[in-house]
KEKELO-820329 format. One record per residue: residue in three letters; x, y negated, z negated of N, C-alpha, C, O in turn. Coordinates in steps of 0.2 Angstrom, whole numbers, plus 5000, padded with zeros to 4 digits. Atoms other than C-alpha are relative to their C-alpha. Layout:
<nodes>
ALAXYZXYZXYZXYZ...
</nodes>
This chain:
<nodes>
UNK500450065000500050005000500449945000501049934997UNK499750085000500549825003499949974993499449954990UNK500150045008501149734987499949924999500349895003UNK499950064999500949554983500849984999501450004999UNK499250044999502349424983500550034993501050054991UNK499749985009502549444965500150064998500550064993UNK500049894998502349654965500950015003501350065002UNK499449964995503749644977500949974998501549995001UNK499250025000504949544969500650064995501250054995UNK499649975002505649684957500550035006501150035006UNK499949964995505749794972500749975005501250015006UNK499650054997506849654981500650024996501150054998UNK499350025003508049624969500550094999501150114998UNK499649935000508349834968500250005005500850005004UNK499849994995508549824986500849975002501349995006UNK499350065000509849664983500650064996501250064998UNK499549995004510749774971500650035004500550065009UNK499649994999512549804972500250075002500450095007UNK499949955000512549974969499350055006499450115006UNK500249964995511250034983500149995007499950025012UNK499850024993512049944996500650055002500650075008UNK499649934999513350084994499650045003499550055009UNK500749944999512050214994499749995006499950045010UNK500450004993511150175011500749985005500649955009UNK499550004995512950185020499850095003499950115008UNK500249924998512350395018499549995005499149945005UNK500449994996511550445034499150024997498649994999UNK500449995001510150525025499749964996499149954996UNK500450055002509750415015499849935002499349905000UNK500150064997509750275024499150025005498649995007UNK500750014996508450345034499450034998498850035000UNK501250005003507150405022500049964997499649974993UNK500150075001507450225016499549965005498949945005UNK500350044996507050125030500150015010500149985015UNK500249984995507150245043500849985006500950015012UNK499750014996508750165052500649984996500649994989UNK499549995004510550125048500049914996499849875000UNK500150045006510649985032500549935005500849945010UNK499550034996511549805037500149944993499749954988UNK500050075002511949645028500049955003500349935008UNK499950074996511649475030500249964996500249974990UNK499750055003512449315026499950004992500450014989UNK500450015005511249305011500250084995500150074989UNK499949955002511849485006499350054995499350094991UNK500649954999510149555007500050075006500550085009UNK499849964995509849705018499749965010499249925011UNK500250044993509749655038499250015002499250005008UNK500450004994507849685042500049924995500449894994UNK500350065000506749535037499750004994499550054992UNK500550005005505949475022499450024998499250034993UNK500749984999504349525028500250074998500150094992UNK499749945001505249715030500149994992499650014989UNK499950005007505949685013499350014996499250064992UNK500649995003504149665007499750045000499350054995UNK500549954999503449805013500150064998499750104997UNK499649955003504449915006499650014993499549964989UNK500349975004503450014993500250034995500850004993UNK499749955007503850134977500150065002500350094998UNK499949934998503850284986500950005007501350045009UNK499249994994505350215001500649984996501249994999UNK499150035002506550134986499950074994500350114993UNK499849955006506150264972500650085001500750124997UNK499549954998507550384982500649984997501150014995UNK499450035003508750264974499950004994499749964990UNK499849995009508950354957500650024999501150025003UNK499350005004510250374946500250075004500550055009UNK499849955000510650534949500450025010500950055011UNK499949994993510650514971500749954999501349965002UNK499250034999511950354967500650044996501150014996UNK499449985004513150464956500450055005501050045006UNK499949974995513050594970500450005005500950045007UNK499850034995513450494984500749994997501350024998UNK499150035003514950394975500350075000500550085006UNK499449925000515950604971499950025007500450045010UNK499749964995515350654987500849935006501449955008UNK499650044998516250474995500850004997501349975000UNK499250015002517850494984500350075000500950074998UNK499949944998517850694989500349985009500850015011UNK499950014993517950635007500749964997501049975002UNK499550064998519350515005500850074998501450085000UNK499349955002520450674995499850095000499750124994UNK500549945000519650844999500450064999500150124999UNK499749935002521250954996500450004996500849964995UNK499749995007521951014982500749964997501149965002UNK499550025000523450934974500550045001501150014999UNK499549965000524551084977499950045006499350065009UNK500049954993524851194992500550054998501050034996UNK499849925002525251384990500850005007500849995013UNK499449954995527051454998499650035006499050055006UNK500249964995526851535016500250084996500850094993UNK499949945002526751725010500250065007500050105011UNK499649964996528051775021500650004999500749954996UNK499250024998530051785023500249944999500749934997UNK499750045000530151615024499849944995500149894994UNK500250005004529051585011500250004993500149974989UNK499749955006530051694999500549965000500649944994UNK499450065000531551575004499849954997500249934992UNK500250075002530651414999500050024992500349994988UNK499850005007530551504982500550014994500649984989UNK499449995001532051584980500449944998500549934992UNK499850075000532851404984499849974993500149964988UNK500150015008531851334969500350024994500650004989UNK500049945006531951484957500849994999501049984993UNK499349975002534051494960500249924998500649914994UNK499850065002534151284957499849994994499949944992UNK500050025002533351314943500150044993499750044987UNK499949935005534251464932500749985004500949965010UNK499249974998536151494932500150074998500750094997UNK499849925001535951684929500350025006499950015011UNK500049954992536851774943499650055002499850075008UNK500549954999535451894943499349975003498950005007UNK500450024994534251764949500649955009500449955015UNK499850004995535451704961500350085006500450095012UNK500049944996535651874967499450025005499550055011UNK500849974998533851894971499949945006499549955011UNK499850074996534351714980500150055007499750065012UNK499749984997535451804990499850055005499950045011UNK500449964997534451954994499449985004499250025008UNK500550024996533051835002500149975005499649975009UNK499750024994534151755014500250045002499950055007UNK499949954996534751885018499450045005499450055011UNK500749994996532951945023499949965005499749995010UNK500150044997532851785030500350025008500050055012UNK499849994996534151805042499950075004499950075010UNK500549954995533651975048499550005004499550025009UNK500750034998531951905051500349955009500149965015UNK499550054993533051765063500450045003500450035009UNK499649984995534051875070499750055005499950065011UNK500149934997532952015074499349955006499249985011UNK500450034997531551885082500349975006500149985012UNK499450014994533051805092500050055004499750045010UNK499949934997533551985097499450025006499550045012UNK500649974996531652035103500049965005500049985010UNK500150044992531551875114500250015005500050005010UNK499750014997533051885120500050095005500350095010UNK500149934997532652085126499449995005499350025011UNK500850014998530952025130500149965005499749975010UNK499850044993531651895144500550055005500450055011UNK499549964996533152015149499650065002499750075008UNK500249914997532252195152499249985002499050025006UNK500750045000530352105153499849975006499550005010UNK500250044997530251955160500449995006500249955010UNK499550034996531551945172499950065005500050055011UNK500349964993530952095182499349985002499249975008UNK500450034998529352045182499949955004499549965009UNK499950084997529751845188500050075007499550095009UNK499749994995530751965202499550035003499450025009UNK500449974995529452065207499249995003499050015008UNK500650054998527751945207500449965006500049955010UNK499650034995529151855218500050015006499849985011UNK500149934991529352005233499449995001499249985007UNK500549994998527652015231499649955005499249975010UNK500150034996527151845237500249985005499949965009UNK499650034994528451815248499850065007499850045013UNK500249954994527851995258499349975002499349965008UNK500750024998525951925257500049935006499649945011UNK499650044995526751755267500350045005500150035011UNK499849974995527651855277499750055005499950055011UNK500249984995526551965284499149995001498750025005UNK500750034999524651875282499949935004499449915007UNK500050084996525251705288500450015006500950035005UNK499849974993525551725307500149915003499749875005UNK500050084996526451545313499849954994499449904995UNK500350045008526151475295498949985000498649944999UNK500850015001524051515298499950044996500350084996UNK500349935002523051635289499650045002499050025004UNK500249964996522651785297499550064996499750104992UNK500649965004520851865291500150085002500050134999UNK499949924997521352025302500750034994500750084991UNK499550005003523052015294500150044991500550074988UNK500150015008522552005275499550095000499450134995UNK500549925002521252175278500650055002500550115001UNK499649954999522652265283500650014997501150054999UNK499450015003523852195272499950074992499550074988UNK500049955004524252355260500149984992499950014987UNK499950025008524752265243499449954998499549934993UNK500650055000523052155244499850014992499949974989UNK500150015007522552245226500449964997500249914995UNK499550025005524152205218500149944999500349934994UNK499950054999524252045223499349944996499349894993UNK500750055006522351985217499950044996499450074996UNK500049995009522752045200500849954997501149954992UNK499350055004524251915199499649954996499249924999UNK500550055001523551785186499949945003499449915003UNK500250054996523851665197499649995004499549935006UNK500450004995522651725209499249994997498650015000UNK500650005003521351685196500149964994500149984989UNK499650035004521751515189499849994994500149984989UNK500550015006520151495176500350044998500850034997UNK500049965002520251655170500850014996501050044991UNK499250015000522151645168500249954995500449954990UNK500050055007522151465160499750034995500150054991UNK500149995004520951535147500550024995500549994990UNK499849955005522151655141500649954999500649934993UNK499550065001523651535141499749934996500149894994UNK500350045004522351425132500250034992500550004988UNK500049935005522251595118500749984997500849964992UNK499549995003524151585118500249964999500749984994UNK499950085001524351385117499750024992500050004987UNK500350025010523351395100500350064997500350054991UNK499949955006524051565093500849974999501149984994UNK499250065002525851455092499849974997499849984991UNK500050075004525151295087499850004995499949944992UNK500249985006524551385072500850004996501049974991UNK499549995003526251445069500549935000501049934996UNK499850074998526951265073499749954995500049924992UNK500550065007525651165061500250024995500349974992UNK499749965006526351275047500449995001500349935000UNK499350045001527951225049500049935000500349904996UNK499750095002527851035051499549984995499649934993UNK500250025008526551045036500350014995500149994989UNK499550005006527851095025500649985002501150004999UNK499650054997529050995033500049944998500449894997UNK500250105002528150845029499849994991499949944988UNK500049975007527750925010500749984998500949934996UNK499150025001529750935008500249944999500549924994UNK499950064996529950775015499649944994499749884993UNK500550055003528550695004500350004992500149964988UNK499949985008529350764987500549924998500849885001UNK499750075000529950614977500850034996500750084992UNK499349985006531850644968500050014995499649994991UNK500049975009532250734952500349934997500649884999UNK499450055003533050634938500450005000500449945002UNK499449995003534650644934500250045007500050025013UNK499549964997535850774942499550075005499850115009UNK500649934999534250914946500150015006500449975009UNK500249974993533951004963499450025000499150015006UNK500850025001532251014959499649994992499950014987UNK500550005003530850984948499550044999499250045004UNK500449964999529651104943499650004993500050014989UNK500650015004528051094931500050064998500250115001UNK500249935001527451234922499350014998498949974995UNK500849975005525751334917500050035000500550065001UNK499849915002525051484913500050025005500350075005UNK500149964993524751534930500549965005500750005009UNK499750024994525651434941500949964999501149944993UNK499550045002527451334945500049965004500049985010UNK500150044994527351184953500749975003501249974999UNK499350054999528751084962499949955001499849935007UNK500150064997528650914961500449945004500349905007UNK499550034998530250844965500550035002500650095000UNK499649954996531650904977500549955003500349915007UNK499650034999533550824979499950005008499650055011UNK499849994993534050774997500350075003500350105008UNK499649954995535250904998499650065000499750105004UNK500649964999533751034992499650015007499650065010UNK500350024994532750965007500250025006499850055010UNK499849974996533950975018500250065001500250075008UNK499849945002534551145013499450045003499450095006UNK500849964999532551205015499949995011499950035015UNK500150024992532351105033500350055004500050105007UNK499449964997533951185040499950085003499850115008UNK500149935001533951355035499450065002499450115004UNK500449985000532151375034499549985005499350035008UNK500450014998530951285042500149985010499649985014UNK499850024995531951225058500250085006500150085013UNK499949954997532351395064499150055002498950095006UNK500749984999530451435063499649965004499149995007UNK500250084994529951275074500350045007500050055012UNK499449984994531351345087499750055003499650045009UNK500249934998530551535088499549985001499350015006UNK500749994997528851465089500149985007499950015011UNK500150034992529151365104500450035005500250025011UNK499849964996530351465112499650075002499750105008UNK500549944997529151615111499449975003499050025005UNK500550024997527751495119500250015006500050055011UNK499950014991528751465134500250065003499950085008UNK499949935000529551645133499250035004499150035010UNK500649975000527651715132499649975008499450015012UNK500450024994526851595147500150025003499850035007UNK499849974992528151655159500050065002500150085008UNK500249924999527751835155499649995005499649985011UNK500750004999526051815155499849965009499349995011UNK499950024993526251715173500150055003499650075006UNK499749964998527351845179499750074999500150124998UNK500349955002526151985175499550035005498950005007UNK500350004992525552075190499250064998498950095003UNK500549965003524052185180499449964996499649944991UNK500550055003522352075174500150064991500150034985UNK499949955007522452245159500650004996500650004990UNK499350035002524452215157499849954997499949944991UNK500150075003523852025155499649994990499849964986UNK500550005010522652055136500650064996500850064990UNK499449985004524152175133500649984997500849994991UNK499250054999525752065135499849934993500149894990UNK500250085003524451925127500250054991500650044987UNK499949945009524552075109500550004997500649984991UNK499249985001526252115111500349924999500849914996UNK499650065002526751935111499849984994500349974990UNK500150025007525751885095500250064996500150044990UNK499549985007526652045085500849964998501149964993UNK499150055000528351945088499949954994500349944989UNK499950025003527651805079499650024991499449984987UNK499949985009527251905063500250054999500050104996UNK499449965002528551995061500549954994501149974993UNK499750035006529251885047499550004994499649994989UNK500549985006527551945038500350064997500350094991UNK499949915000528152115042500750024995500650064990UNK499450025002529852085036500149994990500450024985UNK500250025008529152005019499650074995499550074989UNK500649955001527852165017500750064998500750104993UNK499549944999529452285019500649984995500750034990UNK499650035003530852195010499949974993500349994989UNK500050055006530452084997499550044993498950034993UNK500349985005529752174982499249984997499049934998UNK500950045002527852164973500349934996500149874997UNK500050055005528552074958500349925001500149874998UNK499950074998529551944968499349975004499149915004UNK500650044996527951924980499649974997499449914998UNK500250055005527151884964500249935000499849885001UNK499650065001528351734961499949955006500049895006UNK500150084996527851654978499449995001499149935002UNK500950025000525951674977500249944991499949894991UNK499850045004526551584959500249925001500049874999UNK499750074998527551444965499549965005499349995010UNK500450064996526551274972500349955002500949965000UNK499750044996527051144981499649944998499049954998UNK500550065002526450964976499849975004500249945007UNK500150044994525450884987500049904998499849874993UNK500150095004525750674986499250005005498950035009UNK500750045000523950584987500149954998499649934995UNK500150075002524550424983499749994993499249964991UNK500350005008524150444965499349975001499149934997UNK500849995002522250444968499650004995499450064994UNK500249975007521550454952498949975002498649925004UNK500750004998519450484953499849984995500050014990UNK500450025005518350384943499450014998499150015004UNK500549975001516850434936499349945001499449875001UNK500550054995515150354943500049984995500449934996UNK500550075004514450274928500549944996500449884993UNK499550085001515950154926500149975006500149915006UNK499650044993516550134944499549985003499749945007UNK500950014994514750114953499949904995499749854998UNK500250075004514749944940500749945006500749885007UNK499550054999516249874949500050015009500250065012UNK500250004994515649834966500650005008500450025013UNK499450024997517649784974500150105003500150125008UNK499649944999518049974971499550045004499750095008UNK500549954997516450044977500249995009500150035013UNK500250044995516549944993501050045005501050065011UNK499449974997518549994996499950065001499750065007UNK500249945003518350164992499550025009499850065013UNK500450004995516950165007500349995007500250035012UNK499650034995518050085020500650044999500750065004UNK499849964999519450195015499850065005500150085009UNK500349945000518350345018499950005010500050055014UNK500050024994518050265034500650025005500750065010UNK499350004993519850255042500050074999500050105004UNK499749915001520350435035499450035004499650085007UNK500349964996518950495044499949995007499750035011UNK499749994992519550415060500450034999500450085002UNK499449964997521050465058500050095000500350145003UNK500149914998520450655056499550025006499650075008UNK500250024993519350615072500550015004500650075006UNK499250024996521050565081500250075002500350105007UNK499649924999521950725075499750065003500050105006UNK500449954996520550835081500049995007500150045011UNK500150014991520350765099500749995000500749985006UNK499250014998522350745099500150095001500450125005UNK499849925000522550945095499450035006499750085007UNK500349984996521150995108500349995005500450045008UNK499550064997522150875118500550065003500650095008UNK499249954999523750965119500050065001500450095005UNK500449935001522851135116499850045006499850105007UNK500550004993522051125134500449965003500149945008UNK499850064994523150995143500850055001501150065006UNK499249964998524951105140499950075004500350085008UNK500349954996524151265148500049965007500249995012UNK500450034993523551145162500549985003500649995009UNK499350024997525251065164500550065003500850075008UNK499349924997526351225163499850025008500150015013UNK500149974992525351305176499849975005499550005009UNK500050024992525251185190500549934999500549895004UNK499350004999526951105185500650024999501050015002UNK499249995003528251175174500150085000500650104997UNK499749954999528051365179500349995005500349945009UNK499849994994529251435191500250085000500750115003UNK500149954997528851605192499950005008500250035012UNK499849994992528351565209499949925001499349895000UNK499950085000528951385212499549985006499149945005UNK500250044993528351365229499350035002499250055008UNK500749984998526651425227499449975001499249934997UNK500650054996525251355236499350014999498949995003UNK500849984999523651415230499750045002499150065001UNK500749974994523051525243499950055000499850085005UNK500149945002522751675235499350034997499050084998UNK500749995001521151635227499450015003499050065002UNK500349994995520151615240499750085003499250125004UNK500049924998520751785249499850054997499550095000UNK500249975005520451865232499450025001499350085001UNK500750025004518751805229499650055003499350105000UNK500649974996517851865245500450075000500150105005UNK500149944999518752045243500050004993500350054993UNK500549975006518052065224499450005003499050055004UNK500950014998516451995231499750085004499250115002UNK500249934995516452145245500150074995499650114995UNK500149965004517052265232499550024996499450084995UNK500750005007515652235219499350025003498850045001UNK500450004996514552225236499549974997499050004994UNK500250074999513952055233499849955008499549905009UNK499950034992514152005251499450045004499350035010
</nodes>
């Protein structure tokens, strides 16, 4: 019902209040408010109209209870820091190093440096033997393959193209015609897909390295003379502080040689996967490629004992947050500067995870798309003209035609 002037002025001044001008920035509630999204004006009322303001009832402001603004403000200061202050060891090989390194900087027994000792050393099996596989995997592998998807185009030119044309009589009498439309390239969709598959199963292994990269990197200096710092509880050990030459000692050893295998096993892996003259080979090659990059799981599963695996599911990692400290609604909701920053915060971080999402999609689907119509050279001088011939003999195969 429509209220008088004087009915409406309490309603008013709840509208005017400081603390619901937060509140109707929520999607849902703004629109079983007043149906649309909230605004202000000079006058620091809401933007419709005094009239609008009027009409407003006890049924459209009574959503603004205590209990819906306490909500909002934690869901608002949940968004601005939504992960925990600590992040878990990778529970792998190289995982077991990042603890090792703490645990031996922070005991002079030679029996936990021994244990030191013992997990680099895992380490470097783990690096050598990844090394080792790629490098078998390009020599005995890749390298007949390139040679033989090679012959094979170079015979299809040679004997399909009569005076650089293409010869439709030529191509049905052409004897390697299967072999040829099962090369991925004779089937660029279906081929980028899987080079898409293999683009994200790295980038996984690549984001975990430069998130502890940047973890390290973020650690503030111990006091005194220390190589790290480390908190204690009953369940956990944290590290909060880690010297330069910790740092770099971790980067180096540990994290830099894991960056190297990833990326060298993408490019490794796409020129297989190019060079792969079977579409059934192709979902195999794509298998056998992502065991290589867990084989430092494998390694930690085999070597590293239960009670040390304990110690790295134990050991945490501090996350910096800017010393955010959350305040509780029934104090901070009164101080309208804080509610207002707080909002606007919430804002840019949620561009910037925006950003990061369309930038990793980005890269995800655009490096696939480069590789393969610039930077393979399985078959440098390839022209395309495969799909086509292909097409119309599955078609006739399937007897489609």
């Amino acid at each position: 019902h429509m209220c008088s002037a004087r009915a409406c002025l309490p309603l008013r001044a709840m509208a005017e209040s400081k603390f619901d001008a937060e509140l109707l920035k929520m999607p849902a509630i703004a629109s079983a408010a007043l149906g649309a999204s909230p605004r202000r004006s000079a006058s620091g009322a809401f933007g419709a109209s005094p009239q609008r303001s009027a009409s407003l009832n006890n049924a459209q402001l009574g959503f603004v209870s205590s209990p819906s603004r306490t909500t909002s403000f934690h869901i608002t200061q949940k968004d601005l820091h939504p992960l925990p202050d600590t992040i878990d060891m990778p529970e792998s090989i190289y995982g077991a190093a990042m603890m090792a390194a703490v645990r031996s900087s922070q005991s002079y027994h030679k029996t936990v440096h021994g244990v030191t000792v013992c997990v680099f050393a895992g380490l470097g099996i783990n690096i050598l033997m990844q090394f080792y596989v790629l490098y078998c995997t390009k020599l005995y592998i890749c390298i007949p393959a390139v040679k033989k998807v090679r012959e094979l185009y170079a015979q299809y030119h040679q004997e399909v193209f009569i005076d650089g044309v293409f010869s439709q009589d030529a191509w049905e009498s052409f004897d390697r015609a299967e072999s040829l439309c099962q090369v991925p390239l004779s089937q660029p969709m279906f081929f980028l897909a899987i080079l898409t598959i293999w683009t994200a199963t790295c980038w996984v292994d690549l984001s975990e390295s430069f998130r502890y990269l940047r973890l390290w990197c973020n650690l503030k200096q111990p006091n005194g003379n220390h190589a790290t710092e480390v908190e204690f509880s009953e369940e956990n050990l944290l590290t909060t502080a880690a010297s330069s030459q910790t740092k770099v000692f971790i980067v180096t050893f540990v994290l830099i040689p894991k960056v190297l295998i990833a990326m060298y096993l993408w490019w490794l892996g796409a020129r297989w996967l190019t060079a792969t003259t079977c579409f059934q080979d192709l979902m195999l090659n794509a298998v056998a490629l992502a065991f290589i990059t867990e084989l430092d799981e494998l390694i930690y599963m085999v070597v590293v004992p239960e009670d040390i695996q304990a110690l790295v599911q134990m050991y945490k990692i501090a996350r910096s947050c800017n010393n955010f400290q959350f305040r509780h609604a029934h104090t901070a909701l009164e101080d309208l500067d804080y509610v207002r920053s707080i909002s606007d915060d919430r804002d840019k971080k949620f561009k910037v995870r925006i950003a990061w999402m369309l930038s990793v999609m980005f890269i995800v689907t655009a490096l696939p798309i480069t590789y393969m119509y610039g930077l393979q050279h399985v078959l440098p001088d390839y022209q395309w003209d495969v799909h086509n011939p292909c097409e119309a003999r599955i078609a006739d195969l399937m007897g489609l035609d």
